[in-house]
C-alpha positions in Angstrom: -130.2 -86.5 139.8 -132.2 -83.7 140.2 -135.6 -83.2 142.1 -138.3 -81.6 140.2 -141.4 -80.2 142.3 -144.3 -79.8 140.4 -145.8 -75.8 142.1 -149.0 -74.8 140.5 -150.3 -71.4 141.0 -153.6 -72.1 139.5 -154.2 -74.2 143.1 -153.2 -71.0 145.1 -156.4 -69.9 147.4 -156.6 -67.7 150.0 -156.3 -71.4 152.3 -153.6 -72.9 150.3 -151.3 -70.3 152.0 -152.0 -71.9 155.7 -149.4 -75.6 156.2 -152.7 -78.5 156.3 -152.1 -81.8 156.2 -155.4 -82.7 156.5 -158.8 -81.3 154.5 -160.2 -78.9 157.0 -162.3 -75.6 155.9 -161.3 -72.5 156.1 -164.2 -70.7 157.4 -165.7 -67.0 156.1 -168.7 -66.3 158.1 -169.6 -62.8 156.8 -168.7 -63.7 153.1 -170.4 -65.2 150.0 -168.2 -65.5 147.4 -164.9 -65.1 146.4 -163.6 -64.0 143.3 -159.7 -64.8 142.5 -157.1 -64.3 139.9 -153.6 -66.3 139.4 -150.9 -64.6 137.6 -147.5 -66.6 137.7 -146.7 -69.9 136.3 -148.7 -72.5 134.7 -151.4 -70.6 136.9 -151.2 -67.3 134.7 -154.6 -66.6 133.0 -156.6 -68.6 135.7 -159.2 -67.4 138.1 -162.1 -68.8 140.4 -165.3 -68.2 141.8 -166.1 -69.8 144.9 -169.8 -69.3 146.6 -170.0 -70.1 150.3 -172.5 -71.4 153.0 -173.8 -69.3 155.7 -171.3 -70.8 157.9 -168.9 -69.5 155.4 -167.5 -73.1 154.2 -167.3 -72.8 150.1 -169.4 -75.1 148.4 -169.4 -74.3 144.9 -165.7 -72.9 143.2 -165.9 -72.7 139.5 -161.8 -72.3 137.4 -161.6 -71.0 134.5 -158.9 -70.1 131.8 -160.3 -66.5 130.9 -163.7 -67.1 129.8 -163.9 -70.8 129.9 -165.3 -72.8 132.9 -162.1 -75.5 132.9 -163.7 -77.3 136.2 -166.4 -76.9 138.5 -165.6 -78.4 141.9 -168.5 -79.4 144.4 -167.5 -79.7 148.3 -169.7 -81.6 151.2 -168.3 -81.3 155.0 -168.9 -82.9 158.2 -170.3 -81.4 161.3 -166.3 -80.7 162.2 -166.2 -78.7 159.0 -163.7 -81.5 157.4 -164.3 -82.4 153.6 -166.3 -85.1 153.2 -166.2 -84.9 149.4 -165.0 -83.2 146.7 -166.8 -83.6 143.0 -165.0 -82.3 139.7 -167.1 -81.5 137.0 -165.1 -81.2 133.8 -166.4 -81.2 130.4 -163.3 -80.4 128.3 -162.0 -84.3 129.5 -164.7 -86.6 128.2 -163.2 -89.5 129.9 -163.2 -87.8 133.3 -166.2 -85.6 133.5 -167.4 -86.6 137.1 -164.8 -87.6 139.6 -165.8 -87.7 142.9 -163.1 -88.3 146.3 -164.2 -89.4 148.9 -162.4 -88.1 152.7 -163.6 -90.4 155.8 -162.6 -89.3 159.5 -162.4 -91.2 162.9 -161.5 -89.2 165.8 -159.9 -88.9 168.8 -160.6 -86.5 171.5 -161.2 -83.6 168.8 -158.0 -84.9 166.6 -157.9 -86.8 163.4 -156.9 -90.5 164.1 -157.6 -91.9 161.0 -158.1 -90.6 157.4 -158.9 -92.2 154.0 -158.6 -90.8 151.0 -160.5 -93.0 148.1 -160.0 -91.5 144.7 -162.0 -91.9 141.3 -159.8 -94.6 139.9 -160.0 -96.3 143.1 -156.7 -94.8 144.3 -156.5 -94.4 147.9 -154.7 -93.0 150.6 -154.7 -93.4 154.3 -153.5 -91.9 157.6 -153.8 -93.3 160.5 -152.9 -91.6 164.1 -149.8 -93.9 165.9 -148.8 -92.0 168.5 -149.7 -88.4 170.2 -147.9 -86.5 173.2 -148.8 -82.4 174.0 -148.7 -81.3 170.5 -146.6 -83.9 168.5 -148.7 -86.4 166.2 -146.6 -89.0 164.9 -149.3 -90.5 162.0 -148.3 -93.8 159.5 -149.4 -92.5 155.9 -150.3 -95.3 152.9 -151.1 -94.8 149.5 -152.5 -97.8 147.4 -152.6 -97.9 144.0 -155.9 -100.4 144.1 -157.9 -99.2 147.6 -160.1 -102.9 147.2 -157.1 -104.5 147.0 -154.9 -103.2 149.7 -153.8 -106.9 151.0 -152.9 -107.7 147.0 -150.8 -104.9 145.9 -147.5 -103.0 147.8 -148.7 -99.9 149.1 -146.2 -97.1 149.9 -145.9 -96.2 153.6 -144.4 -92.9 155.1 -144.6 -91.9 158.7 -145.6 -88.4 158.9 -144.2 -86.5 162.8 -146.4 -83.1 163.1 -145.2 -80.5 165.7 -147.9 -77.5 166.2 -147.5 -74.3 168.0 -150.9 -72.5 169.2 -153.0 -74.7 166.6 -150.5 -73.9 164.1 -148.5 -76.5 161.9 -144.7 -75.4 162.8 -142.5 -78.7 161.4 -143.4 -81.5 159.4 -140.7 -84.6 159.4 -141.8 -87.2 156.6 -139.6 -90.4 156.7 -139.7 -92.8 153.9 -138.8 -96.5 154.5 -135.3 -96.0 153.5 -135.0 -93.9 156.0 -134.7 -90.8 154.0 -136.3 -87.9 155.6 -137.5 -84.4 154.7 -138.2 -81.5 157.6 -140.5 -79.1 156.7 -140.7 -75.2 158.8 -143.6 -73.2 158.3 -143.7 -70.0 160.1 -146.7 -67.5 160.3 -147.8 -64.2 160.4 -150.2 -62.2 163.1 -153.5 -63.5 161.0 -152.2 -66.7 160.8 -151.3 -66.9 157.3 -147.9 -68.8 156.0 -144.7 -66.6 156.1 -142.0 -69.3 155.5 -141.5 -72.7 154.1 -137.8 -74.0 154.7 -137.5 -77.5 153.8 -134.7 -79.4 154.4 -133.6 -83.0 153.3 -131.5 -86.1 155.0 -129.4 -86.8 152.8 -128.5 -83.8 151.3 -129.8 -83.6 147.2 -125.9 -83.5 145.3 -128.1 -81.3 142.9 -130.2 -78.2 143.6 -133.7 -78.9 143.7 -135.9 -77.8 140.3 -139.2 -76.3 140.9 -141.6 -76.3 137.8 -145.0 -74.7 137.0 -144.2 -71.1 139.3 -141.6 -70.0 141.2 -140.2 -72.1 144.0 -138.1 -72.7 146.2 -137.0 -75.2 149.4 -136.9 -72.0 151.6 -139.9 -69.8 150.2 -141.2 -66.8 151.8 -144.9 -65.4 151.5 -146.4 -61.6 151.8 -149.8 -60.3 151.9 -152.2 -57.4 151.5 -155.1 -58.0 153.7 -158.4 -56.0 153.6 -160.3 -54.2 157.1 -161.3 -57.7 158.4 -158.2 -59.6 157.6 -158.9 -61.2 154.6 -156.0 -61.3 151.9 -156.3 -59.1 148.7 -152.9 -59.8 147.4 -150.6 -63.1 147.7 -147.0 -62.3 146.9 -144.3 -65.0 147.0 -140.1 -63.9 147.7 -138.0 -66.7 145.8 -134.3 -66.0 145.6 -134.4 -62.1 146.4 -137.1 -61.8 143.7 -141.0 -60.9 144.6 -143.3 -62.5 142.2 -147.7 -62.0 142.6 -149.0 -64.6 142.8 -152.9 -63.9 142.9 -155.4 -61.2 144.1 -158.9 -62.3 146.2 -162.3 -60.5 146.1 -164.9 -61.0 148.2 -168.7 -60.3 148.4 -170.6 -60.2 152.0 -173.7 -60.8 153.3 
């Protein structure tokens, strides 16, 4: 049976191209907005403008389909610069107009021991920190279908083994309970940015692995075009010897 992976370039920003597990900021000091473009996949026609706090966090990001607004997203952090929550404003879904998620943190010496994830339909998901040695985090993920009624319903558990490199998420192993397991490579550039994704699976898929929405791939390589201080311009993606584009960033300072 074959795999299908959902990839949607309308999510691409200029942080989606760093591995996070975890909702941390990507931080712009010296910018106040952003201004970006999607142009593969179910992304194509898409663009966003994001405004940004002095400390560079963005607060407000706006998506639309050319000229109209499809969702307005609202973002609240901590003193850590994690999201605290994110609010989507939508008024082409009358049933959904306000969702709101909801990210809470405990820590431990400066790392994320615990994180829950509560949804809008009550959804939630939850990691919690089970073991840690030099810079390998071994954390016990659960999703429940019905977050006030976790002791009620079966929840389903993965254990998630993160390896970093210089702050830098280099492998991610997630094992299911049956024991199948998927290693995930990430390799980066000079600013940091994603170069590589390699993903490979125990067992081996008898068929190959269909990526929908964009182009995709279990071993995917990433380009840029950065401007004077580093930011990208242009996102490319390399999928099977073939370069696609996947957006362009603009940015206004202070």
């Amino acid at each position: 049976m074959k795999k299908i992976i959902a990839f949607f370039a309308i999510c691409l920003s200029a942080s989606i191209a760093k591995a996070q597990l975890f909702h941390t900021a990507d931080l712009y000091p010296t910018t106040t907005s952003i201004k970006s473009r999607s142009f593969n996949g179910t992304g194509k026609g898409f663009w966003s403008f994001k405004l940004l706090d002095t400390l560079g966090r963005v607060m407000d990001e706006k998506i639309y389909r050319k000229k109209e607004l499809v969702v307005n997203y609202l973002y609240t952090y901590n003193d850590k610069n994690d999201i605290t929550t994110t609010i989507a404003i939508s008024e082409k879904n009358p049933y959904r107009k306000r969702d709101t998620t909801t990210y809470i943190y405990t820590y431990l010496e400066n790392h994320i021991s615990q994180e829950q994830c509560i949804y809008h339909n009550n959804r939630g998901d939850q990691y919690n920190l089970i073991s840690h040695q030099d810079s390998v985090f071994t954390y016990h993920y659960i999703s429940y279908s019905d977050w006030a009624r976790q002791q009620d319903i079966p929840a389903t558990a993965e254990t998630h083994i993160l390896t970093y490199r210089q702050g830098l998420l280099v492998k991610k192993e997630s094992i299911r309970p049956n024991g199948d397991k998927t290693t995930t490579w990430f390799e980066y550039d000079t600013h940091q940015q994603l170069i590589r994704r390699k993903i490979e699976r125990d067992p081996i898929l008898r068929e190959k692995t269909v990526y929908t929405g964009g182009p995709g791939s279990d071993d995917q390589y990433y380009s840029y075009i950065y401007d004077k201080k580093g930011r990208i311009k242009r996102l490319y993606t390399t999928v099977e010897d073939k370069t696609y584009q996947l957006a362009t960033y603009q940015y206004k300072d202070r």
